[in-house]
C-alpha positions as a Markdown table, in Angstrom:
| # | Residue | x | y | z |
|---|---|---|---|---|
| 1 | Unk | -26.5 | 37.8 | 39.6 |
| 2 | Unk | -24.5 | 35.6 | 37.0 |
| 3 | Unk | -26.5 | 32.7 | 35.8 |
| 4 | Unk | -24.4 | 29.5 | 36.6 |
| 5 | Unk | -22.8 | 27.2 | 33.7 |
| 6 | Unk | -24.8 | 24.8 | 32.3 |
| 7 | Unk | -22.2 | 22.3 | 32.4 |
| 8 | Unk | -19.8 | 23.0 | 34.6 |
| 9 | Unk | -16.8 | 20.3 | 34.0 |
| 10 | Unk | -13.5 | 20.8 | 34.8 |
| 11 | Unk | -10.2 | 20.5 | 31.8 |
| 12 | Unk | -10.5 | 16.8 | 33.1 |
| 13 | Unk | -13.6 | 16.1 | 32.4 |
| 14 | Unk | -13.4 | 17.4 | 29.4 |
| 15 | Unk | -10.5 | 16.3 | 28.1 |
| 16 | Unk | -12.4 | 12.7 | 29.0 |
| 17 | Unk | -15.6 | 13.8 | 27.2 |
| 18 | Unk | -14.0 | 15.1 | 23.9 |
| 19 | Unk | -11.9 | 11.5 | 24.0 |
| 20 | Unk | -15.5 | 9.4 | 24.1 |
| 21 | Unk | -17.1 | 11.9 | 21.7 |
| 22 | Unk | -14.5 | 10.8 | 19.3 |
| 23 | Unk | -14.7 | 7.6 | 20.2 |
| 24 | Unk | -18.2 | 7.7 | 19.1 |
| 25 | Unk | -18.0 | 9.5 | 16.3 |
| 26 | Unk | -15.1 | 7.4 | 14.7 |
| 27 | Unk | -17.6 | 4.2 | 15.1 |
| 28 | Unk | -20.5 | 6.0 | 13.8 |
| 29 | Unk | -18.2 | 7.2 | 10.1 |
| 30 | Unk | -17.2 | 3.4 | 10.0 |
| 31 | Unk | -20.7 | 2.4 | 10.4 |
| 32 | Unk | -22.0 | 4.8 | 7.7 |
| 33 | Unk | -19.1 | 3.5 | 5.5 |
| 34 | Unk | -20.4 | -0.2 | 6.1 |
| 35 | Unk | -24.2 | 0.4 | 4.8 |
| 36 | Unk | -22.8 | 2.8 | 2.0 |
| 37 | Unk | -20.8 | 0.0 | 0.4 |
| 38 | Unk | -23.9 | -2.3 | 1.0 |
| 39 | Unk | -25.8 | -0.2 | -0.7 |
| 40 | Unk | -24.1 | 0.1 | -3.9 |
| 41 | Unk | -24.0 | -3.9 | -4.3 |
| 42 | Unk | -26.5 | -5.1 | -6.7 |
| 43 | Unk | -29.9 | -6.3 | -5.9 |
| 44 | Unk | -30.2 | -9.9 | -5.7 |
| 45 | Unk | -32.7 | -11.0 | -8.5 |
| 46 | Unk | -33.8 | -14.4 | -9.8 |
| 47 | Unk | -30.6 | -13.6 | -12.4 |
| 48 | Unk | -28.0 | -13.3 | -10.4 |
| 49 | Unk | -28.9 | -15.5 | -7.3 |
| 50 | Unk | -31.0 | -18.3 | -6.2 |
| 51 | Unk | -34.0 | -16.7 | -5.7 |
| 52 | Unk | -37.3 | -17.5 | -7.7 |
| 53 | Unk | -38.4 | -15.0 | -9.9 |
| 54 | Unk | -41.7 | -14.8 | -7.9 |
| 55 | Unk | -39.7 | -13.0 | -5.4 |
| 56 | Unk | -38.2 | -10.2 | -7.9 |
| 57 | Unk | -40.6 | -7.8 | -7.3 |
| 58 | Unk | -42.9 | -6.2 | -10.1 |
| 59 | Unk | -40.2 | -4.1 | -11.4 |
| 60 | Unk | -38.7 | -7.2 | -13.1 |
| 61 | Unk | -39.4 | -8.6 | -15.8 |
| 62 | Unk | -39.4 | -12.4 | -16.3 |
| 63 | Unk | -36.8 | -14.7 | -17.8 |
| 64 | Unk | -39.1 | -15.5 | -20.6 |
| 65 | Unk | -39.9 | -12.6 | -21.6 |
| 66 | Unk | -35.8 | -11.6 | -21.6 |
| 67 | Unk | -36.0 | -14.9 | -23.6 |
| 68 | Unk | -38.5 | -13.8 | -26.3 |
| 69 | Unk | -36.4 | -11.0 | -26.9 |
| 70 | Unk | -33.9 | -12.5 | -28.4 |
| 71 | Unk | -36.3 | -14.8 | -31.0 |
| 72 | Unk | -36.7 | -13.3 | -34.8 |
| 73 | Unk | -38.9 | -11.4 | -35.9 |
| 74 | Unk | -41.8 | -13.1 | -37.8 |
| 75 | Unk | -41.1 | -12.7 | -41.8 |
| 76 | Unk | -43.6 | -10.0 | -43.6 |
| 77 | Unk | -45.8 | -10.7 | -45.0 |
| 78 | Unk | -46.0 | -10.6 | -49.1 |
| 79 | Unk | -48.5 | -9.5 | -51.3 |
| 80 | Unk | -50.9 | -11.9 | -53.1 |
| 81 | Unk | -51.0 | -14.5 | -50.9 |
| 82 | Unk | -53.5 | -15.3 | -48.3 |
């Protein structure tokens, strides 16, 4: 004996399935378009947005110390003088 279809549709119904399946699959490529560009938009920091810099995360660094960067460096010292 012949084991039955598993899904036995008729060219109708499957013309009307393939049309949703595309359907679908159109939105999902237009959703995964969506989060990639949100993805490669910078992180909002204390920097670049309102946010404190308590909220930057530990990965920052603060503004002062982006600050004291930019200071001289203290002058050597010389010899013979205390």
């Amino acid at each position: 004996m012949k084991a039955p279809y598993r899904y036995p549709l008729q060219d109708a119904d499957k013309d009307a399935l393939i049309r949703d399946q595309m359907a679908l699959i159109e939105r999902q490529a237009a959703r995964i378009a969506e989060l990639e560009a949100a993805l490669k938009k910078p992180k909002k920091t204390s920097s670049n947005s309102h946010t404190p810099p308590s909220q930057d995360g530990p990965g920052r660094k603060n503004r002062k110390d982006d600050k004291a960067e930019g200071k001289k460096k203290p002058r050597p010292s010389r010899p013979g003088t205390t």
